[in-house]
Kinemage of the C-alpha trace (Angstrom):
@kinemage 1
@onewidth
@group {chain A} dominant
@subgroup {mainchain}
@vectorlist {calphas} color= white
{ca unk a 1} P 118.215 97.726 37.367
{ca unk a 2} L 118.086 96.809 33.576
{ca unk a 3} L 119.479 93.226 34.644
{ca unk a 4} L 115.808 92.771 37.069
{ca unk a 5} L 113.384 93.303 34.382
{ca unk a 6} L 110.895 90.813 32.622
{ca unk a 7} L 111.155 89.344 29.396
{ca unk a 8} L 110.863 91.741 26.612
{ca unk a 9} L 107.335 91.522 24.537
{ca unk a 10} L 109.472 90.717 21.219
{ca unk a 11} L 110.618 86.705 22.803
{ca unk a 12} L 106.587 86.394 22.233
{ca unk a 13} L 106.456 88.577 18.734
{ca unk a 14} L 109.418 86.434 17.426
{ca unk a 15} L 107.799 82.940 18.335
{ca unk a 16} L 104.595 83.667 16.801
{ca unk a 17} L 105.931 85.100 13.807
{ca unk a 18} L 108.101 81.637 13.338
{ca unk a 19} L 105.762 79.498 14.969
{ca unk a 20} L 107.641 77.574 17.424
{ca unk a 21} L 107.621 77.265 21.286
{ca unk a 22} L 104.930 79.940 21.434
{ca unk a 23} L 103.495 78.476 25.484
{ca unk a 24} L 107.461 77.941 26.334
{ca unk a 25} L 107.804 82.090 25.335
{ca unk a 26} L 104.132 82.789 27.008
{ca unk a 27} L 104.678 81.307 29.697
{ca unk a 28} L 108.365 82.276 30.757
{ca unk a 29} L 107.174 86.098 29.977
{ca unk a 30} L 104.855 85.218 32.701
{ca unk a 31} L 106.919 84.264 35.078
{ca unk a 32} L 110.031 86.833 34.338
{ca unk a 33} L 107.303 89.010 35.438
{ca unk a 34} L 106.128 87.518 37.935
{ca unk a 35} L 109.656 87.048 39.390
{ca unk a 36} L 110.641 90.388 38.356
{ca unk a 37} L 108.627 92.185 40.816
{ca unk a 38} L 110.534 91.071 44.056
{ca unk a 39} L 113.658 91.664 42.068
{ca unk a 40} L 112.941 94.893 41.414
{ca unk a 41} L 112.230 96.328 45.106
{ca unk a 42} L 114.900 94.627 46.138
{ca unk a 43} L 117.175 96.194 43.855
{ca unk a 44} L 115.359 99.607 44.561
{ca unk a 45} L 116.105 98.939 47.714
{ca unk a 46} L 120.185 98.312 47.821
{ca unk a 47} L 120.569 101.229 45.585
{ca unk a 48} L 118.538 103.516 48.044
């Protein structure tokens, strides 16, 4: 279940603090989460 979840806030935390690839982190949060949903009902699902 652990392995279906999004991106943790920190990626995001991390690249601001040090400046680099700040959209890259933004926007692959988004999508993890995005992405994540799905994952997670069907994972829900297999484990009953």
């Amino acid at each position: 279940m652990i392995a279906a979840l999004p991106a943790a806030q920190n990626l995001f935390t991390h690249t601001s603090h040090y400046g680099v690839a700040e959209r890259f982190a933004r926007d692959s949060i988004l999508l993890s989460t995005l992405l994540s949903v799905p994952a997670l009902i069907a994972v829900a699902a297999l484990l009953g």
